[in-house]
C-alpha positions as CSV (number, residue, x, y, z in Angstrom):
1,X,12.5,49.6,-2.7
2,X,9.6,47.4,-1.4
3,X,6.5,48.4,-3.4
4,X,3.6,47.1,-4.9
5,X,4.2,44.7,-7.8
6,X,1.8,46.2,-9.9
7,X,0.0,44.8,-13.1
8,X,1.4,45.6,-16.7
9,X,-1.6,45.7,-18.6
10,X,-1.5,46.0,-22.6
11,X,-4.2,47.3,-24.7
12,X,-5.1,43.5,-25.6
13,X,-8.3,42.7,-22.9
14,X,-9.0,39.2,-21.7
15,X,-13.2,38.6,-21.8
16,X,-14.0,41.8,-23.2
17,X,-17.5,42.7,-22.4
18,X,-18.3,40.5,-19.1
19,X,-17.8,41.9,-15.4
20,X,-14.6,39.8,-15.5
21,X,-12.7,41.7,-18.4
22,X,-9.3,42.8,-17.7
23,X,-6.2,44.0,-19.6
24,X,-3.9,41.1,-20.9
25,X,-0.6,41.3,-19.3
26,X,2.6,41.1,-22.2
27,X,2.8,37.1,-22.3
28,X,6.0,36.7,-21.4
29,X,5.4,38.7,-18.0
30,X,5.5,36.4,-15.0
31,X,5.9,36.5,-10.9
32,X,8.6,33.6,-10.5
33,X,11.5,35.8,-9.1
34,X,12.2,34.8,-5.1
35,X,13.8,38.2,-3.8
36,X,15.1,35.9,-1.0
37,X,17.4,34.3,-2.1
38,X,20.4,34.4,0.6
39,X,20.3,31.4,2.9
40,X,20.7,33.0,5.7
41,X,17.3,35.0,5.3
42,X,15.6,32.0,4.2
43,X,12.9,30.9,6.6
44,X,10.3,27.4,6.4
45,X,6.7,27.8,5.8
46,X,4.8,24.9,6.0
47,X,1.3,25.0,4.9
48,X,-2.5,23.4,4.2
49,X,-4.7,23.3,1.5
50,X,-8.0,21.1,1.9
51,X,-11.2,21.6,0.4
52,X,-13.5,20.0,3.2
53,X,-16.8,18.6,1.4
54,X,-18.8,20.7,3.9
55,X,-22.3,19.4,2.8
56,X,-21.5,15.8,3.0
57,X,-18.8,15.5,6.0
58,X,-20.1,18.0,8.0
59,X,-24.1,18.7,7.4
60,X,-25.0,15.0,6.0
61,X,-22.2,13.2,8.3
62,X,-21.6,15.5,11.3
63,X,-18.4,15.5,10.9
64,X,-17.8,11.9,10.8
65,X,-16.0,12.3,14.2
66,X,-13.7,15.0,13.4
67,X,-11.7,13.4,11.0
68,X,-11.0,16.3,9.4
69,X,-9.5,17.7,12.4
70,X,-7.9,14.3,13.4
71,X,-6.3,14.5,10.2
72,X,-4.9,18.4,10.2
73,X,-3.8,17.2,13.9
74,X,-1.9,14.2,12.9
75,X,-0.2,15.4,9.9
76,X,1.2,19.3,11.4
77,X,4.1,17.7,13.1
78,X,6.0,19.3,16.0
79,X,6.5,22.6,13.5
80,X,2.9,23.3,13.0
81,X,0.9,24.6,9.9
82,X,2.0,28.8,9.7
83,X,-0.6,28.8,7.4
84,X,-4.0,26.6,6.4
85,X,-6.6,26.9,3.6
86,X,-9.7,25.9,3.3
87,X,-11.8,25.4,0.8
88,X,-16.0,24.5,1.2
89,X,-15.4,25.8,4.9
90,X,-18.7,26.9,6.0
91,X,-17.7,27.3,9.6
92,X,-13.4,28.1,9.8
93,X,-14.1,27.9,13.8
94,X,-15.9,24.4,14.0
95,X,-12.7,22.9,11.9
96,X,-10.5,24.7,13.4
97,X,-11.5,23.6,17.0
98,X,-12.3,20.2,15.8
99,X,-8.4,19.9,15.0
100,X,-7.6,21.4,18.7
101,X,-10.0,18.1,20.0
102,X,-7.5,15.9,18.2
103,X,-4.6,17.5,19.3
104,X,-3.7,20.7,17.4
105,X,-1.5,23.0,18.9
106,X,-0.6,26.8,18.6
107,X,-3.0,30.2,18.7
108,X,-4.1,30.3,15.4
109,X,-6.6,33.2,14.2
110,X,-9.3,32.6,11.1
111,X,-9.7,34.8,8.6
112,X,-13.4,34.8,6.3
113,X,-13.5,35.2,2.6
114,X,-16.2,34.8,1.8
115,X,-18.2,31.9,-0.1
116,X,-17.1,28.8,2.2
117,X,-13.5,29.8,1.7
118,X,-11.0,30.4,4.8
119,X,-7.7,30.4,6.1
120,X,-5.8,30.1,9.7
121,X,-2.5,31.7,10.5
122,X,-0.1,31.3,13.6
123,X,-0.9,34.6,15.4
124,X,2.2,33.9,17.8
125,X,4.5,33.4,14.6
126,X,2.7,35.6,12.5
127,X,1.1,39.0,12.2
128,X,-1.6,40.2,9.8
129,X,-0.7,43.0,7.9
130,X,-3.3,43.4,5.3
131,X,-6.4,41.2,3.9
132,X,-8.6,41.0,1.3
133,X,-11.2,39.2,-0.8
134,X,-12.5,39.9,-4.4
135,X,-14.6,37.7,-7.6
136,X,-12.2,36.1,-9.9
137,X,-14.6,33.8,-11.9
138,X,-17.5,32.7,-12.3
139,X,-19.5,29.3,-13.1
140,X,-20.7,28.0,-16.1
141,X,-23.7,25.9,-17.5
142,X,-24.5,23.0,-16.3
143,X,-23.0,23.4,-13.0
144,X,-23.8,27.2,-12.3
145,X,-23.3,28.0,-8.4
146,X,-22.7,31.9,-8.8
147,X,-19.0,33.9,-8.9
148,X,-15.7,32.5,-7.3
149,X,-13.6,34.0,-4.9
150,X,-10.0,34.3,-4.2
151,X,-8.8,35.6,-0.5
152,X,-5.2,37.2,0.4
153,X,-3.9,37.9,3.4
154,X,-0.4,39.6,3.8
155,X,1.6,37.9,7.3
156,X,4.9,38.9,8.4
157,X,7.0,37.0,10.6
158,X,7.4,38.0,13.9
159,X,11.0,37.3,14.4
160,X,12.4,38.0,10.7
161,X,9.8,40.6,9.6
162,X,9.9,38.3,6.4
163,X,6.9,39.0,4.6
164,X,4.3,36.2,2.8
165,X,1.6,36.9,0.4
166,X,-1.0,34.4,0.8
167,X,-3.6,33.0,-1.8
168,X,-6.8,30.8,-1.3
169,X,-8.8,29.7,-4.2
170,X,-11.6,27.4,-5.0
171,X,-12.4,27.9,-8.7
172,X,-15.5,27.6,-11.2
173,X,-17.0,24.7,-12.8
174,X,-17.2,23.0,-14.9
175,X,-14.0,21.5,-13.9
176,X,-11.2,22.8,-16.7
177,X,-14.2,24.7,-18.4
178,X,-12.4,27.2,-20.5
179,X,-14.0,30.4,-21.9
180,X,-15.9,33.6,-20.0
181,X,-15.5,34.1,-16.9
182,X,-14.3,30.2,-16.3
183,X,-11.0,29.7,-17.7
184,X,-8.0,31.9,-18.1
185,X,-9.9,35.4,-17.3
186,X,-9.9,33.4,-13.7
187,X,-6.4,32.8,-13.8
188,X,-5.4,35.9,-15.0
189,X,-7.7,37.6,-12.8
190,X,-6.1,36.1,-9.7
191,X,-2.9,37.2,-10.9
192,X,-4.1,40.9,-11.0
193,X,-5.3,40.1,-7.5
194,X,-1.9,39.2,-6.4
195,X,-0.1,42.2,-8.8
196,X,-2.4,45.1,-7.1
197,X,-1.6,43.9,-3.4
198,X,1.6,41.7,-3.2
199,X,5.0,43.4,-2.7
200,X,7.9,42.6,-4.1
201,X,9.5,41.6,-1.6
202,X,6.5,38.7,-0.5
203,X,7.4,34.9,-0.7
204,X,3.9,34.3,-2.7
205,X,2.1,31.4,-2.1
206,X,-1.4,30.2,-4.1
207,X,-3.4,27.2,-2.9
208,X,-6.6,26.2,-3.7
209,X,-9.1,23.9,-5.0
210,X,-9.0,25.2,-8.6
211,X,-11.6,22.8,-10.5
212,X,-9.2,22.5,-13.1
213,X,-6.7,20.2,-14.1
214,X,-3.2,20.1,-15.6
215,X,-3.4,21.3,-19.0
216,X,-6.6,23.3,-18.7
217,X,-6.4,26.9,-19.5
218,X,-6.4,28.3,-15.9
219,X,-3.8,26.1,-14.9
220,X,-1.8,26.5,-18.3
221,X,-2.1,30.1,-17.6
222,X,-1.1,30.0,-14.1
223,X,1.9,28.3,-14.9
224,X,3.0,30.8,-17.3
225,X,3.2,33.6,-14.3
226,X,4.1,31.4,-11.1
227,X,5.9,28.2,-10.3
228,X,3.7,25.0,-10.0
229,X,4.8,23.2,-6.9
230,X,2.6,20.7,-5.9
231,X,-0.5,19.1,-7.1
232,X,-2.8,16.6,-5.8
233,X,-4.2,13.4,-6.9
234,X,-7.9,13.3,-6.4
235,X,-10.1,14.0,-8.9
236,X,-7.3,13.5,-11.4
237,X,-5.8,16.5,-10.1
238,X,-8.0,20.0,-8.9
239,X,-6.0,20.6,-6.0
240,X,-2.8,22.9,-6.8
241,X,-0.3,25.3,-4.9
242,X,2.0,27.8,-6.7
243,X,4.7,30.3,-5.1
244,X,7.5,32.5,-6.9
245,X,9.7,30.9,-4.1
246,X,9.4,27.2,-4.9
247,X,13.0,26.1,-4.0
248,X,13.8,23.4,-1.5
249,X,9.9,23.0,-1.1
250,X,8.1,19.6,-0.5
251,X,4.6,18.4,-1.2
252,X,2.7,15.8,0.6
253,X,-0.5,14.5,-0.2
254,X,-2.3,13.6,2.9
255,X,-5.4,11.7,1.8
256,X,-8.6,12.3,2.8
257,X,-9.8,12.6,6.2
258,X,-13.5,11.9,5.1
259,X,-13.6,14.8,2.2
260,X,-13.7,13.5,-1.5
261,X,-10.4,15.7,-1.8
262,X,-7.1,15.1,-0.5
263,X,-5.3,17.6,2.0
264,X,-2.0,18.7,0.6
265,X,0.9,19.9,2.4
266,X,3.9,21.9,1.4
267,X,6.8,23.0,3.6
Protein backbone atom coordinates (compact mmCIF):
# COMPACT_ATOMS: atom_id res chain seq x y z
CA UNK A 1 0.00 0.00 0.00
CA UNK A 2 1.33 3.53 -1.00
CA UNK A 3 0.90 5.68 2.13
CA UNK A 4 2.46 8.21 4.00
CA UNK A 5 5.76 7.32 5.54
CA UNK A 6 5.04 8.68 8.71
CA UNK A 7 7.35 9.81 11.72
CA UNK A 8 8.06 7.34 14.70
CA UNK A 9 8.45 9.59 17.37
CA UNK A 10 9.72 8.29 20.99
CA UNK A 11 9.07 9.98 24.18
CA UNK A 12 12.84 11.41 24.03
CA UNK A 13 12.34 15.31 22.41
CA UNK A 14 14.99 17.01 20.41
CA UNK A 15 15.31 21.05 21.63
CA UNK A 16 12.77 20.79 24.22
CA UNK A 17 11.35 24.13 24.97
CA UNK A 18 12.09 26.16 21.57
CA UNK A 19 9.51 26.46 18.62
CA UNK A 20 11.72 23.79 16.91
CA UNK A 21 11.21 20.89 19.54
CA UNK A 22 10.21 17.60 18.16
CA UNK A 23 10.05 14.00 19.16
CA UNK A 24 13.37 12.04 18.69
CA UNK A 25 12.88 9.29 16.24
CA UNK A 26 14.45 5.52 17.66
CA UNK A 27 18.15 6.06 16.34
CA UNK A 28 18.45 3.36 14.41
CA UNK A 29 15.24 4.53 12.25
CA UNK A 30 16.21 5.70 8.75
CA UNK A 31 14.64 6.42 5.06
CA UNK A 32 17.43 4.59 2.90
CA UNK A 33 15.10 1.78 1.36
CA UNK A 34 14.55 2.47 -2.73
CA UNK A 35 11.12 0.63 -3.25
CA UNK A 36 12.22 0.63 -6.93
CA UNK A 37 14.36 -1.52 -7.23
CA UNK A 38 13.53 -3.63 -10.60
CA UNK A 39 15.38 -2.31 -13.60
CA UNK A 40 12.90 -2.20 -15.68
CA UNK A 41 10.94 0.45 -13.50
CA UNK A 42 13.94 2.39 -12.92
CA UNK A 43 13.84 5.78 -14.54
CA UNK A 44 16.93 8.82 -14.71
CA UNK A 45 16.50 12.03 -12.83
CA UNK A 46 18.99 14.39 -13.33
CA UNK A 47 19.03 17.41 -11.26
CA UNK A 48 20.50 21.06 -9.86
CA UNK A 49 21.34 22.42 -6.81
CA UNK A 50 22.99 26.03 -6.78
CA UNK A 51 22.83 28.59 -4.25
CA UNK A 52 23.04 31.86 -6.50
CA UNK A 53 24.81 34.68 -4.29
CA UNK A 54 21.75 36.91 -5.18
CA UNK A 55 23.03 40.14 -3.47
CA UNK A 56 26.45 40.08 -5.09
CA UNK A 57 25.81 38.40 -8.72
CA UNK A 58 22.64 39.72 -9.26
CA UNK A 59 21.85 43.17 -7.13
CA UNK A 60 25.73 44.36 -6.90
CA UNK A 61 26.70 42.69 -10.45
CA UNK A 62 23.53 42.50 -12.50
CA UNK A 63 23.97 39.42 -13.17
CA UNK A 64 27.32 39.51 -14.52
CA UNK A 65 25.90 38.72 -17.99
CA UNK A 66 23.88 35.75 -17.11
CA UNK A 67 26.39 33.55 -16.12
CA UNK A 68 24.34 31.88 -14.02
CA UNK A 69 22.10 31.09 -16.70
CA UNK A 70 24.93 30.43 -19.29
CA UNK A 71 26.11 28.03 -16.83
CA UNK A 72 22.67 25.95 -16.06
CA UNK A 73 22.44 26.16 -20.12
CA UNK A 74 25.72 24.69 -20.78
CA UNK A 75 25.85 22.07 -18.27
CA UNK A 76 21.88 20.38 -18.83
CA UNK A 77 22.93 18.42 -21.85
CA UNK A 78 20.48 17.16 -24.42
CA UNK A 79 18.44 15.34 -21.30
CA UNK A 80 17.65 18.45 -19.49
CA UNK A 81 17.45 19.22 -15.66
CA UNK A 82 13.75 17.32 -14.48
CA UNK A 83 14.46 19.12 -11.52
CA UNK A 84 16.54 22.49 -10.22
CA UNK A 85 17.13 24.09 -6.85
CA UNK A 86 17.86 27.17 -5.91
CA UNK A 87 19.15 28.49 -3.15
CA UNK A 88 19.48 32.74 -2.47
CA UNK A 89 16.97 33.00 -5.49
CA UNK A 90 15.20 36.17 -5.02
CA UNK A 91 13.58 36.14 -8.34
CA UNK A 92 13.16 31.98 -9.71
CA UNK A 93 11.79 33.79 -13.08
CA UNK A 94 14.82 36.17 -13.81
CA UNK A 95 17.24 32.94 -13.54
CA UNK A 96 15.12 30.90 -15.00
CA UNK A 97 14.77 33.07 -18.17
CA UNK A 98 18.30 34.09 -17.96
CA UNK A 99 19.19 30.26 -18.64
CA UNK A 100 16.43 30.25 -21.66
CA UNK A 101 18.82 33.53 -23.14
CA UNK A 102 21.71 31.12 -23.08
CA UNK A 103 20.10 28.42 -24.50
CA UNK A 104 17.90 26.41 -22.01
CA UNK A 105 15.38 24.26 -23.38
CA UNK A 106 12.13 22.66 -22.09
CA UNK A 107 8.73 24.30 -20.33
CA UNK A 108 9.76 24.39 -17.02
CA UNK A 109 7.32 25.81 -14.17
CA UNK A 110 8.80 27.63 -10.69
CA UNK A 111 7.67 26.85 -7.58
CA UNK A 112 8.26 29.68 -4.38
CA UNK A 113 9.22 28.68 -0.99
CA UNK A 114 9.69 31.09 0.52
CA UNK A 115 12.95 32.96 1.91
CA UNK A 116 15.02 33.23 -1.48
CA UNK A 117 14.60 29.48 -1.94
CA UNK A 118 13.08 27.88 -5.27
CA UNK A 119 12.87 25.09 -7.51
CA UNK A 120 11.94 24.43 -11.40
CA UNK A 121 10.44 21.25 -12.70
CA UNK A 122 9.83 19.86 -16.44
CA UNK A 123 6.02 20.53 -16.63
CA UNK A 124 6.08 18.35 -19.99
CA UNK A 125 7.88 15.46 -18.05
CA UNK A 126 6.52 16.15 -14.88
CA UNK A 127 3.31 16.87 -12.99
CA UNK A 128 2.93 18.56 -9.59
CA UNK A 129 1.08 16.56 -7.23
CA UNK A 130 1.53 18.27 -3.98
CA UNK A 131 3.86 21.18 -2.45
CA UNK A 132 4.78 22.58 0.48
CA UNK A 133 6.99 24.80 2.65
CA UNK A 134 7.66 24.93 6.48
CA UNK A 135 10.71 26.39 9.24
CA UNK A 136 13.21 23.89 9.98
CA UNK A 137 15.89 26.01 11.78
CA UNK A 138 16.81 28.86 12.76
CA UNK A 139 20.08 31.16 13.02
CA UNK A 140 22.33 31.64 15.59
CA UNK A 141 24.56 34.57 17.08
CA UNK A 142 26.71 36.16 15.36
CA UNK A 143 25.28 35.64 12.11
CA UNK A 144 21.40 35.85 12.93
CA UNK A 145 19.25 36.24 9.58
CA UNK A 146 15.87 34.85 11.00
CA UNK A 147 14.37 30.94 10.61
CA UNK A 148 15.31 28.57 7.63
CA UNK A 149 13.17 26.93 5.27
CA UNK A 150 12.90 23.70 3.61
CA UNK A 151 10.42 23.29 0.42
CA UNK A 152 8.90 19.89 -1.06
CA UNK A 153 7.22 19.35 -3.90
CA UNK A 154 5.82 15.88 -4.87
CA UNK A 155 6.27 15.28 -9.14
CA UNK A 156 5.10 12.27 -10.92
CA UNK A 157 6.27 11.23 -14.15
CA UNK A 158 4.09 11.66 -16.89
CA UNK A 159 4.85 8.49 -18.70
CA UNK A 160 5.69 6.05 -15.68
CA UNK A 161 3.52 7.65 -13.02
CA UNK A 162 6.87 7.17 -10.98
CA UNK A 163 6.65 9.37 -8.19
CA UNK A 164 9.73 11.79 -6.62
CA UNK A 165 9.77 13.58 -3.40
CA UNK A 166 11.68 16.56 -3.70
CA UNK A 167 13.71 18.54 -1.04
CA UNK A 168 15.34 22.15 -1.21
CA UNK A 169 17.28 23.47 1.70
CA UNK A 170 19.50 26.32 2.61
CA UNK A 171 20.33 25.91 6.31
CA UNK A 172 21.25 28.23 9.40
CA UNK A 173 24.46 29.78 10.36
CA UNK A 174 26.76 29.75 11.71
CA UNK A 175 28.03 27.26 9.33
CA UNK A 176 28.13 23.58 11.23
CA UNK A 177 26.73 25.60 14.39
CA UNK A 178 25.41 22.82 16.45
CA UNK A 179 22.82 23.34 19.29
CA UNK A 180 19.03 25.04 19.35
CA UNK A 181 17.42 25.37 16.56
CA UNK A 182 20.88 25.23 14.36
CA UNK A 183 22.14 21.76 14.41
CA UNK A 184 20.50 18.41 14.48
CA UNK A 185 16.86 19.76 15.51
CA UNK A 186 17.29 21.19 11.70
CA UNK A 187 18.18 17.96 10.39
CA UNK A 188 15.84 16.09 12.24
CA UNK A 189 13.24 18.52 11.59
CA UNK A 190 13.61 18.09 7.82
CA UNK A 191 13.34 14.58 8.13
CA UNK A 192 9.90 14.98 9.88
CA UNK A 193 9.18 17.19 6.92
CA UNK A 194 9.89 14.46 4.55
CA UNK A 195 8.19 11.55 7.03
CA UNK A 196 4.66 13.60 7.24
CA UNK A 197 4.46 14.17 3.35
CA UNK A 198 6.64 11.61 1.34
CA UNK A 199 5.12 8.20 0.39
CA UNK A 200 6.67 5.22 0.42
CA UNK A 201 6.75 4.67 -2.66
CA UNK A 202 8.78 8.31 -3.60
CA UNK A 203 12.45 8.14 -4.97
CA UNK A 204 13.53 11.07 -2.24
CA UNK A 205 15.84 13.42 -3.19
CA UNK A 206 17.33 16.48 -0.67
CA UNK A 207 19.49 19.25 -2.03
CA UNK A 208 20.46 22.20 -0.65
CA UNK A 209 22.94 24.61 0.56
CA UNK A 210 23.05 23.29 4.14
CA UNK A 211 25.81 25.72 5.97
CA UNK A 212 27.17 22.80 7.37
CA UNK A 213 29.91 20.57 6.68
CA UNK A 214 30.88 16.87 6.76
CA UNK A 215 31.00 15.92 10.31
CA UNK A 216 28.76 18.61 11.75
CA UNK A 217 25.74 17.54 13.58
CA UNK A 218 23.17 18.24 10.78
CA UNK A 219 25.01 16.47 8.34
CA UNK A 220 26.06 13.58 10.78
CA UNK A 221 22.47 13.35 11.44
CA UNK A 222 21.30 13.39 8.05
CA UNK A 223 23.43 10.72 7.22
CA UNK A 224 22.09 8.51 9.78
CA UNK A 225 18.45 8.59 7.94
CA UNK A 226 19.32 9.13 4.11
CA UNK A 227 22.15 8.22 1.79
CA UNK A 228 24.77 10.97 1.18
CA UNK A 229 25.37 11.16 -2.51
CA UNK A 230 27.15 13.97 -3.55
CA UNK A 231 28.85 16.93 -1.98
CA UNK A 232 30.41 19.89 -3.17
CA UNK A 233 33.69 21.56 -2.83
CA UNK A 234 33.32 25.18 -2.06
CA UNK A 235 33.45 26.40 1.07
CA UNK A 236 35.01 23.20 2.27
CA UNK A 237 31.89 21.56 1.55
CA UNK A 238 28.08 23.30 2.40
CA UNK A 239 26.59 22.11 -0.65
CA UNK A 240 25.05 18.40 -0.24
CA UNK A 241 22.31 16.08 -1.90
CA UNK A 242 20.86 12.98 -0.32
CA UNK A 243 18.14 10.35 -1.77
CA UNK A 244 16.99 6.81 -0.35
CA UNK A 245 17.66 5.85 -4.06
CA UNK A 246 21.25 6.63 -4.47
CA UNK A 247 22.27 3.69 -6.81
CA UNK A 248 23.92 4.16 -10.17
CA UNK A 249 23.85 8.04 -9.35
CA UNK A 250 26.57 10.53 -10.43
CA UNK A 251 27.70 13.88 -9.06
CA UNK A 252 29.22 16.66 -10.95
CA UNK A 253 30.44 19.69 -9.55
CA UNK A 254 29.97 22.38 -12.05
CA UNK A 255 31.91 25.39 -10.68
CA UNK A 256 30.75 28.61 -10.28
CA UNK A 257 29.05 30.57 -12.83
CA UNK A 258 29.87 33.86 -10.85
CA UNK A 259 28.26 32.61 -7.29
CA UNK A 260 30.84 31.91 -4.42
CA UNK A 261 29.15 28.34 -4.51
CA UNK A 262 29.53 25.71 -6.97
CA UNK A 263 26.43 24.20 -8.90
CA UNK A 264 26.16 20.56 -8.44
CA UNK A 265 24.59 18.10 -10.55
CA UNK A 266 23.37 14.53 -9.99
CA UNK A 267 21.78 12.20 -12.53
Amino acid sequence: QDRVIGWPATVEWKARGLWCQLPRPPDDWNIKDCLVREPDSKIQVKILTYNLFWWNLFDRRGGDGRSAGKLIAQTSGPDEYDIMAFQECDDRLRILNDARAEGLLGDYDALDGGNAIALAYRIDKWRLLDQGAQDVGEDSQPQYYGRRTAMWARLAHNSSNKTVFFVNHHGPLPVSRAGSCTGSATALNIMKMISDHAHMSDAIILVGDFNARWGSTRITELNRRLHHVYSGTAMRGIDHVYSNCPLGAEGRNLGSGGSDHDALSVT
